[in-house]
C-alpha positions as CSV (number, residue, x, y, z in Angstrom):
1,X,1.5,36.2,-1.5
2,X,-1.6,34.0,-0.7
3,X,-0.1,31.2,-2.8
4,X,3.7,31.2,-0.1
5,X,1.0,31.3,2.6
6,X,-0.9,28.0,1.3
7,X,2.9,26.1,0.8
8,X,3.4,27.7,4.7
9,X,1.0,25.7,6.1
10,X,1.4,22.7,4.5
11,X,5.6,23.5,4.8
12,X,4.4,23.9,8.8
13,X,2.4,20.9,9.4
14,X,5.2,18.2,7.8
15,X,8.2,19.9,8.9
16,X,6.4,20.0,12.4
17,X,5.2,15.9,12.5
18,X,8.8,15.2,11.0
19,X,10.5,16.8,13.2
20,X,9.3,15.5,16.4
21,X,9.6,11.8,14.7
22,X,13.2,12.8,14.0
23,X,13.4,13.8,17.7
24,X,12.7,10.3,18.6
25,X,15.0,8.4,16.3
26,X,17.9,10.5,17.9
27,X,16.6,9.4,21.6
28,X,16.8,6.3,20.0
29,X,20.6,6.6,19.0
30,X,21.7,8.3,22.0
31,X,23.4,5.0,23.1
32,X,26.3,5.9,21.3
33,X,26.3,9.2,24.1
34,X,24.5,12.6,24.3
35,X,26.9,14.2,21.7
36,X,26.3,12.2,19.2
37,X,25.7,14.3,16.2
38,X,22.7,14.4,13.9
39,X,21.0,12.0,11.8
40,X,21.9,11.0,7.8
41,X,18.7,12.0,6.2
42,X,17.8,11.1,2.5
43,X,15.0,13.5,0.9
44,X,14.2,12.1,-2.8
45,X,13.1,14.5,-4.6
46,X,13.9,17.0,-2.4
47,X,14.6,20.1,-5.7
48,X,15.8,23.3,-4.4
49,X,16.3,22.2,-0.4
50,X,12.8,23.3,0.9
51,X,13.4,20.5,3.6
52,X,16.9,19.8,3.3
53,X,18.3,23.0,4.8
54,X,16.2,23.5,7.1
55,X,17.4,20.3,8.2
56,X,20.8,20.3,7.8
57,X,21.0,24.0,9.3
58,X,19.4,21.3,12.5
59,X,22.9,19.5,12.3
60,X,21.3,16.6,10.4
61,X,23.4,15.5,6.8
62,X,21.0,15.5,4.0
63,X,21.9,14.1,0.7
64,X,19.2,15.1,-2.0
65,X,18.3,12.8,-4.7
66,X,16.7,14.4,-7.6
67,X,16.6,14.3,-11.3
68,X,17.2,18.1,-12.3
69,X,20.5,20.0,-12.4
70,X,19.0,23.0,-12.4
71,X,16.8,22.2,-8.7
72,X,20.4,20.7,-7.6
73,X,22.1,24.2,-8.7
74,X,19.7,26.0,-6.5
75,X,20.1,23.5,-3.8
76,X,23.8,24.2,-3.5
77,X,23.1,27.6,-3.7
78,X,20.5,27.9,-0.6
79,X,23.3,25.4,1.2
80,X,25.7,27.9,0.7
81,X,24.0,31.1,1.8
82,X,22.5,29.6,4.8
83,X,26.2,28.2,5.7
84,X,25.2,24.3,5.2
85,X,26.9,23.5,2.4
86,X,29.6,20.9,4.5
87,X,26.3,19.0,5.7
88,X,23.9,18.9,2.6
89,X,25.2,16.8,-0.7
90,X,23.1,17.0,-4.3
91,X,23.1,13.8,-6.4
92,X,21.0,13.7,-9.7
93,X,19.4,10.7,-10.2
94,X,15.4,9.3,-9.2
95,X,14.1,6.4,-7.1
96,X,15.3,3.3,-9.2
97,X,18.8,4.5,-8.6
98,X,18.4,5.4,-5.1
99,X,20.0,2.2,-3.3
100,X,23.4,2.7,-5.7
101,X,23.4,6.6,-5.2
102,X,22.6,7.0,-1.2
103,X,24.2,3.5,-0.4
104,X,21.7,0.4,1.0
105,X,21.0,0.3,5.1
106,X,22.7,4.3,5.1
107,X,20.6,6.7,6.2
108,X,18.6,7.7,9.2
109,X,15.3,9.1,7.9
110,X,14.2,9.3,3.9
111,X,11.9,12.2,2.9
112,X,9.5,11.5,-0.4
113,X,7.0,14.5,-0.6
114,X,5.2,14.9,-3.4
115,X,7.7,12.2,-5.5
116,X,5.1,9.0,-5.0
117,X,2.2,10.3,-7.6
118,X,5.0,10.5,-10.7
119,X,7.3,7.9,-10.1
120,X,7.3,4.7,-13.2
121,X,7.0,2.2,-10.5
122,X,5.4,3.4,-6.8
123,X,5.5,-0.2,-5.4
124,X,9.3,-0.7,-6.8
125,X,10.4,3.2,-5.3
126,X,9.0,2.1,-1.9
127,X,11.1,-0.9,-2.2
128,X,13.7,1.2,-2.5
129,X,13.5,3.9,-0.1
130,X,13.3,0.9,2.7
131,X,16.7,-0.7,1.2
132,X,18.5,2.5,2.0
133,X,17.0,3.0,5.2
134,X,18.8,1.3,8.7
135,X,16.4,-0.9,11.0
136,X,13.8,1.3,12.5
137,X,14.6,4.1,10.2
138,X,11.7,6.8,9.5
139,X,10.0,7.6,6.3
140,X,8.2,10.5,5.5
141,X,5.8,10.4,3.0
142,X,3.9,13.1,1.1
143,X,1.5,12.3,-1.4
144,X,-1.8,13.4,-3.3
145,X,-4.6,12.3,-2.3
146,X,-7.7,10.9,-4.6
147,X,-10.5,12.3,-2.3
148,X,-9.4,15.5,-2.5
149,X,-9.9,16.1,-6.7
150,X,-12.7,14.2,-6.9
151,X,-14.4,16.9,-4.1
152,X,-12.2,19.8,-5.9
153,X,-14.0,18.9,-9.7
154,X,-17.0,18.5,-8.2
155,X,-17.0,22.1,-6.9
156,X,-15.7,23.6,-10.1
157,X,-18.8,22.2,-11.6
158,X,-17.1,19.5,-13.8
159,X,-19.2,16.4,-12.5
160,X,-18.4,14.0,-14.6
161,X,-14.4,14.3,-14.2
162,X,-15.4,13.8,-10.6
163,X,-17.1,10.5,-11.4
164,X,-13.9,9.5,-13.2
165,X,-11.7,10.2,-10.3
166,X,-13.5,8.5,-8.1
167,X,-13.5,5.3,-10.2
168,X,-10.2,5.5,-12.0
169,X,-7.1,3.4,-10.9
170,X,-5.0,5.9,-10.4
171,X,-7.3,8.5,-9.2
172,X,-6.9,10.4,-12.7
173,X,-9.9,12.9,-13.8
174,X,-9.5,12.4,-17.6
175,X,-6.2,11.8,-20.1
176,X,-5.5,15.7,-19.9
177,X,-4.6,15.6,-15.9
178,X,-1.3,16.8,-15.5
179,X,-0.8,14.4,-11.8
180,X,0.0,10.8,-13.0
181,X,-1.6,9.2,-10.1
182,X,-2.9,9.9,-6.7
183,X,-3.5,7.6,-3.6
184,X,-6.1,6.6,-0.5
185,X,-5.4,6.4,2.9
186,X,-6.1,2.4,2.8
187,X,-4.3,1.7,-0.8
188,X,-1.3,3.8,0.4
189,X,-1.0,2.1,4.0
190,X,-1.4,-1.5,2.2
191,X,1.7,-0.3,-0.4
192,X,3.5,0.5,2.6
193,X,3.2,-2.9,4.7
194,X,3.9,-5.0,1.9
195,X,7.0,-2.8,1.2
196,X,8.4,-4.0,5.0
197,X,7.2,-0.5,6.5
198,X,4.8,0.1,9.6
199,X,2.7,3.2,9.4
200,X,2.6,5.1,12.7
201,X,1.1,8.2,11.9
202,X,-1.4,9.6,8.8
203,X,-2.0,13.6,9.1
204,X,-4.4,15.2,6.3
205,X,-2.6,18.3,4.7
206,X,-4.5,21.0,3.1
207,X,-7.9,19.9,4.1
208,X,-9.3,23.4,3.9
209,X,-6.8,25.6,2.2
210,X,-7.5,24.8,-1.2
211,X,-10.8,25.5,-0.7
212,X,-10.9,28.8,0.9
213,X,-11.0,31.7,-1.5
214,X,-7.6,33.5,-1.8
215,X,-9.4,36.8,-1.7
216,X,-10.2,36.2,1.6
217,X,-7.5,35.0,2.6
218,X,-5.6,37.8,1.3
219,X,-7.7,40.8,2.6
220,X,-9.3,39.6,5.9
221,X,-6.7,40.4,9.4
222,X,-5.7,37.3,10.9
223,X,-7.0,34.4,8.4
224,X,-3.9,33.4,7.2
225,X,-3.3,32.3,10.7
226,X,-6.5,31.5,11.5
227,X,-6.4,29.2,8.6
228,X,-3.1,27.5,10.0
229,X,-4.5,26.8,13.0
230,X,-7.3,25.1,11.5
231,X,-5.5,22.7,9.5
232,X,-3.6,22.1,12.3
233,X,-6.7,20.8,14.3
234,X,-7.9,19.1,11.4
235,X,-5.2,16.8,10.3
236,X,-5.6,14.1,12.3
237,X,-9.0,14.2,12.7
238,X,-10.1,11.0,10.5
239,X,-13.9,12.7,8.7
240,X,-11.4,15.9,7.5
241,X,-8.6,13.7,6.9
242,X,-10.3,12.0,4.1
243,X,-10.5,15.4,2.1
244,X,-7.1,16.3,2.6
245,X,-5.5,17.4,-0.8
246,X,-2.5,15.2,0.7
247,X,-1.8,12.8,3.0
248,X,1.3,12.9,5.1
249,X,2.5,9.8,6.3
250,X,5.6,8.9,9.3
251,X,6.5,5.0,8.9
252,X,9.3,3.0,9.5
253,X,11.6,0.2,8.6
């Protein structure tokens, strides 16, 4: 229970900052006249269609990119009970084959939450997400943040993986960390310019609700929301931002 409310707030504070930046790409497209229907969305990575239905059930088309059959079963599974299925598409595949699967210049908005930290190549996957999107096209990106382990070991009392964190590359506490890599605000933005994208908007996610304890959480009236609400004052404010467990970042093309 306490773990569906700590993916509800981060689920809340993305799905809330993408959809008002989805808002404005279809202002953006309304030349074409006020019916004009929704937008062709790419989510990589996007497993069982946390996002993508959602989405589609908006009236947007969402093809999902992602390398398991069994999260693409599921996918077409939720599609189906939720009544979606004509406007959300499964494709296996990962982000080197994403210009030849979704088709170059294509789509309207890619999502890449939580995709970034495990990918072989971050700078070539960035690469590719802008190929497939059309000019002035919005990215959503989702990734783990360095900041956040290094503060996260040091509470757990294992000092020196926090040292390592800090200093390592890749953001990695030691050769048994199961996350590949993790990112800063500045490292992140500068992979993003170079990649032809222009970072509008950073929000921290899950500044404080990997730190709270569950039992409290849990048990006390009202802190689940309380909680909510407090991330959602927090992620933009740059001092909390920095300790975010992720970053969530609008760009585009």
């Amino acid at each position: 229970m306490v773990e569906r409310r700590r993916r509800s707030v981060r689920t809340a504070l993305v799905g809330e900052a993408l959809r008002v930046a989805l808002a404005g790409r279809e202002r953006t497209d309304r030349a074409d006249g006020p019916d004009r229907a929704g937008l062709d969305i790419v989510d990589l990575g996007g497993g069982t269609g946390g996002f993508a239905v959602p989405l589609a059930a908006e009236g947007h088309r969402v093809t999902v990119v992602d390398p398991s059959p069994d999260a693409l079963a599921s996918l077409e599974r939720r599609a189906r009970d939720e009544g979606v299925s004509e406007l959300v598409r499964g494709v296996q595949g990962d982000a080197a084959e994403l210009p030849g699967l979704a088709g170059e210049s294509s789509a309207d908005a890619v999502l890449c939450h939580g995709v970034l930290e495990v990918v072989d190549d971050p700078v070539q996957a960035l690469q590719a997400m802008a190929s497939v999107l059309r000019k002035g096209g919005v990215l959503s990106l989702l990734v783990a943040q360095r900041n956040a382990v290094v503060l996260a070991r040091a509470l757990a009392g294992h000092l020196a993986e926090a040292r390592v964190a800090l200093q390592d590359p890749d953001g990695r506490w030691g050769p048994t960390d199961p996350m590949p890599r993790r990112f800063d605000e500045a490292g992140i933005t500068r992979q993003l310019a170079d990649a032809g994208f222009m970072v509008h908007t950073v929000h921290g996610v899950r500044t404080f609700a990997d730190l709270v304890p569950s039992a409290f959480v849990d048990s006390e009236p009202g802190a689940a929301d309380s909680l909510a609400e407090l991330e959602r004052a927090a992620s933009q404010h740059p001092a909390f931002r920095a300790l975010a467990t992720q970053l969530h970042i609008l760009a585009t093309r």
